[in-house]
C-alpha positions in Angstrom: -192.8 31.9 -82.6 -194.8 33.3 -79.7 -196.8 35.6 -82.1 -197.6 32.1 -84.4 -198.8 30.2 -80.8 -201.5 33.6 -79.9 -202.3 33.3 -84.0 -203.0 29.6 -83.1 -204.9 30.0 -79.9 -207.9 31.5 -81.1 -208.8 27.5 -82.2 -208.2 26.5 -78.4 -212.2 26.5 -77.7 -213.2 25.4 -81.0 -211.0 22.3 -80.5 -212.2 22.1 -76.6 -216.1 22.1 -78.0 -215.1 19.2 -80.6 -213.6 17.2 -78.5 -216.1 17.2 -75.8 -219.2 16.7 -78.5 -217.0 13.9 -80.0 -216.8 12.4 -75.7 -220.7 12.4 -75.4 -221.9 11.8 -79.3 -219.7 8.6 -80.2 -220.9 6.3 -77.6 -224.5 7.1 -78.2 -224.2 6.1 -82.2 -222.3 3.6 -81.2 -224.8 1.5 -79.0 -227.0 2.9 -82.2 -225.4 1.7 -84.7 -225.1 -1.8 -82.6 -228.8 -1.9 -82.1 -227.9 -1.5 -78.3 -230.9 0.9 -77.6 -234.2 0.6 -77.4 -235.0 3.8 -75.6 -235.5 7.1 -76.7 -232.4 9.2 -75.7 -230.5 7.9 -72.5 -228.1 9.5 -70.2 -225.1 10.4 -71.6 -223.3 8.6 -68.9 -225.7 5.9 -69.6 -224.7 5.6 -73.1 -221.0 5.2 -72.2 -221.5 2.9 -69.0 -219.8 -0.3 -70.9 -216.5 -0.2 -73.0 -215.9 0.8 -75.4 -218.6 3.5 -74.8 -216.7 4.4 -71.9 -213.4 4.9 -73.6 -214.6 7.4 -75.8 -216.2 9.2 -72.9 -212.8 8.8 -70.9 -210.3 9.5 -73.9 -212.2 12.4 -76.0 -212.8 14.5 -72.0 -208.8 14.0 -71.1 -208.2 15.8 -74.4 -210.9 18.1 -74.4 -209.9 18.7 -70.7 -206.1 19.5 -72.2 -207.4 22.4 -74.3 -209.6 23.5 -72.0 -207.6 24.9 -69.2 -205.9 26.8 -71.3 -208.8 28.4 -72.9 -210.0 29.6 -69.7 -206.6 31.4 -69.1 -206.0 32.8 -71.9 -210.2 33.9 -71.3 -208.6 35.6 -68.5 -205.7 37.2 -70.7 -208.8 38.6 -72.9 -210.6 40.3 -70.3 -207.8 41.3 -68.4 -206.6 43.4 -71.5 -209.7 45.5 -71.5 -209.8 46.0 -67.5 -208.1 49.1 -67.9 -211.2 51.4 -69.4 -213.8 49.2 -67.0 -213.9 48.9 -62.9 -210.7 47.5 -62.0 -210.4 46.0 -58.6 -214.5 44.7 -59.7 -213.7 43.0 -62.8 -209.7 41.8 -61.7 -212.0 39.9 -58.3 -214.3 38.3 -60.7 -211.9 37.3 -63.8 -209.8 35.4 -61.1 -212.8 33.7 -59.7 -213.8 32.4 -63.0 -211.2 31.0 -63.9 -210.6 29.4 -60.8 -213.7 27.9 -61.2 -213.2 26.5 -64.9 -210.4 25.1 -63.7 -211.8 22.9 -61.1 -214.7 22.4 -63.1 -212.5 21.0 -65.6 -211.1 18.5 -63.3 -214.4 17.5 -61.7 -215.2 16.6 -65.7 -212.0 14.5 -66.0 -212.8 12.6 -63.0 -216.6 11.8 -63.9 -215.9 10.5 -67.1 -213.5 8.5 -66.1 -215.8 6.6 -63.6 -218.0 5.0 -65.7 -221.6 3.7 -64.2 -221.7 0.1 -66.0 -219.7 -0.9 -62.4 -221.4 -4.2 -62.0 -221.4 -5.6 -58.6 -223.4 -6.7 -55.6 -222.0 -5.2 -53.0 -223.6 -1.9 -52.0 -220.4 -0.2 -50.1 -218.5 -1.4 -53.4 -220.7 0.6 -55.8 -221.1 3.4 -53.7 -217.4 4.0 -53.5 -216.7 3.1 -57.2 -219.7 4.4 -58.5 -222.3 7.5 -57.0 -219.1 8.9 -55.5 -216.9 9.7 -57.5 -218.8 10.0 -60.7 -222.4 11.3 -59.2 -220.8 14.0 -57.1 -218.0 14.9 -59.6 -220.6 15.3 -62.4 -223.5 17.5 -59.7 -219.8 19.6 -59.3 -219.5 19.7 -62.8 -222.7 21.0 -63.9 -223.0 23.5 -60.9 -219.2 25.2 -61.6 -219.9 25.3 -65.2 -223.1 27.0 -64.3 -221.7 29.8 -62.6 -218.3 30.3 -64.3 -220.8 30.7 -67.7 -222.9 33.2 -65.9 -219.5 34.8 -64.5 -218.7 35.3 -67.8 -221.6 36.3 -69.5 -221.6 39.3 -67.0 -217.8 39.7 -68.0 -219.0 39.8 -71.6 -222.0 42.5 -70.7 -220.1 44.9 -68.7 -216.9 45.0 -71.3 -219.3 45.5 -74.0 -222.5 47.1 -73.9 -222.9 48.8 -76.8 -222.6 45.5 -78.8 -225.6 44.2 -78.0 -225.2 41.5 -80.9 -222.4 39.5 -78.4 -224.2 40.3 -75.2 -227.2 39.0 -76.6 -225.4 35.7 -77.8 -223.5 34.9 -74.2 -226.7 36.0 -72.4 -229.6 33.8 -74.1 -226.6 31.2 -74.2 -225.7 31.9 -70.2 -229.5 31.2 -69.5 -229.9 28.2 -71.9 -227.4 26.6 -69.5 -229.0 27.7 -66.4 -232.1 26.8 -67.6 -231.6 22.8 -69.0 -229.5 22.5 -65.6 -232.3 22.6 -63.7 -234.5 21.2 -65.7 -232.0 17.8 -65.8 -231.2 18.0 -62.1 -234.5 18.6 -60.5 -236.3 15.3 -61.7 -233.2 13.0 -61.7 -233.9 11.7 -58.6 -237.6 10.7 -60.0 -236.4 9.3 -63.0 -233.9 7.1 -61.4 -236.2 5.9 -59.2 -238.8 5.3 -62.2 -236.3 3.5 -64.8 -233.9 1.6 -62.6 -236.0 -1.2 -61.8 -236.5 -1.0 -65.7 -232.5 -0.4 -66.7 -230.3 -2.8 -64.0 -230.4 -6.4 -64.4 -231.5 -7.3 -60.2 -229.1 -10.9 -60.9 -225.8 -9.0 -62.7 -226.3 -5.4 -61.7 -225.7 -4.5 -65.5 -227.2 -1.4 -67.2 -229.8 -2.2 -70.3 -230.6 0.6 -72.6 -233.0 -2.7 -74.7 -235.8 -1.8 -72.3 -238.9 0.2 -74.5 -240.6 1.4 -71.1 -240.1 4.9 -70.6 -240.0 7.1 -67.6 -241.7 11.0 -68.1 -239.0 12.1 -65.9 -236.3 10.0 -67.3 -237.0 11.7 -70.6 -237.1 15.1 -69.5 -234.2 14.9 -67.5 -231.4 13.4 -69.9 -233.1 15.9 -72.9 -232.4 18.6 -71.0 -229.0 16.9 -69.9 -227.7 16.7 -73.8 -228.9 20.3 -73.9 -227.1 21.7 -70.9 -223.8 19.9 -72.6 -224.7 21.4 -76.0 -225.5 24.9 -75.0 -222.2 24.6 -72.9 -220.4 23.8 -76.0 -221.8 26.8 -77.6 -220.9 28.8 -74.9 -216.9 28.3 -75.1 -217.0 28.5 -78.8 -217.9 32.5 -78.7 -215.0 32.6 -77.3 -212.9 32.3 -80.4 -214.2 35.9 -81.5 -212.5 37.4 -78.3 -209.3 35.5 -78.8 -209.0 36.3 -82.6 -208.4 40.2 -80.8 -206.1 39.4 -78.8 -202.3 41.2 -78.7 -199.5 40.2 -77.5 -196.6 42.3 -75.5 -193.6 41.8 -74.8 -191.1 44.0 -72.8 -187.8 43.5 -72.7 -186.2 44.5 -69.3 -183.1 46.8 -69.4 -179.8 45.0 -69.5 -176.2 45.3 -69.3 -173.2 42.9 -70.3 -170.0 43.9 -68.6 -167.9 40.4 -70.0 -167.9 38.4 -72.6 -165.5 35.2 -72.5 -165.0 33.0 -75.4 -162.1 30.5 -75.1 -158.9 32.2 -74.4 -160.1 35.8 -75.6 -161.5 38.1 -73.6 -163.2 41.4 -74.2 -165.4 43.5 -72.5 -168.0 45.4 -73.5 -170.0 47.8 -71.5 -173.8 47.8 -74.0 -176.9 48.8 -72.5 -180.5 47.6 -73.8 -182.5 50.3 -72.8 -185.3 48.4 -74.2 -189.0 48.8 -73.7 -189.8 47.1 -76.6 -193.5 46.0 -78.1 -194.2 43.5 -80.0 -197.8 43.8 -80.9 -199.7 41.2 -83.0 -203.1 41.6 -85.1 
């Protein structure tokens, strides 16, 4: 059984990547498909502001979120098993640190997409608390953990193999792909709001409209490069389905010793030791 759930794993990041594309695509063809949007390509968190948008944001993350956590361990597992021909105490540090970070990156993702930014209200201290709180600074934690647990890893993947330059290659130009539409969404966000809101919120509801056909340099820049960061991310966690197709599992069975056995009214005793150091290995 626990050799069939290892088999199994290896379709843990395949399944996390789906699931998140799935959270961020469906609400954009569905405002599409509704002739919603009149704009070029909005925010993602733009896109799912209203319901149901925002319950395929919410819904698709939780279970992305649920396969994510752990794929990050068992990332951990991967590297850990090659630590012994590579600098121990070095790599062991860094390994934890990631996936320490994944984890609260993963929960800083939960908690964004399940504040949505269609909050309609007037008062100020009401959408501050409901809105740029939680789901502004949970997504600018996000993108910055994600950030550096990919370039964790991508130095993970370099130093455990650097005579396959093929995979180091692929986690490096994908590690600063990530880096690189980061900063290029974060840096003129602030522009770009400032540009578009006037253009996007109704001043009498408060509402988000993605009908306006005004466009913002900045505003375009910034959520191209946002869809980017989220699809090189994707990319990112699915290479990790050729580490955990290698992976093996052990098992050792500590010795044991039954003195008595007691079934009903017999009794016998048996003195049977399991010197076992078994190993079970799979693939």
């Amino acid at each position: 059984m626990a050799s069939l759930v290892i088999e199994r794993a290896k379709y843990l990041p395949v399944a996390m990547g789906i699931c998140i594309l799935l959270a961020v695509t469906l609400p954009y063809i569905f405002i599409v498909t509704k002739d919603k949007l009149h704009m070029f390509l909005p925010y993602i968190s733009h896109a799912a502001a209203f319901p149901p948008q925002s319950a395929f944001l919410s819904i698709f993350t939780a279970i992305g979120t649920f396969f994510a956590v752990p794929t990050f361990f068992l990332r951990f597992a991967a590297v850990d098993q090659k630590r012994s021909r590579l600098e121990p105490r070095k790599i062991r540090t860094l390994n934890k640190i990631a996936v320490v970070i994944g984890c609260l990156a993963t929960i800083a993702m939960l908690l964004s997409s399940h504040y949505p930014v269609g909050y309609v209200t007037h008062e100020q201290k009401d959408w501050m608390a409901s809105v740029v709180v939680p789901h502004f600074s949970c997504t600018a934690l996000l993108v910055t953990l994600y950030t550096v647990y990919v370039l964790i890893q991508a130095y993970l993947t370099y130093v455990q193999r650097k005579r396959s330059t093929k995979n180091v290659f692929i986690h490096a130009t994908l590690a600063m792909c990530v880096v690189v539409t980061n900063w290029t969404s974060c840096l003129p966000f602030y522009a770009a709001m400032r540009e578009m809101a006037p253009r996007i919120v109704d001043e009498e509801t408060g509402e988000i409209s993605l009908e306006s056909k005004e466009y913002s340099f900045y505003y375009v820049i910034s959520s191209m490069s946002e869809w980017a960061f989220t699809f090189f991310s994707i990319l990112f966690i699915a290479t990790f389905f050729r580490d955990f197709k290698h992976m093996k599992l052990k098992i050792k069975v500590a010795p044991r010793q039954i003195t008595t056995m007691r079934l009903d009214s017999v009794q016998s005793t048996t003195h049977t030791q399991f010197n076992g150091n078994e190993e079970i290995t799979k693939m």
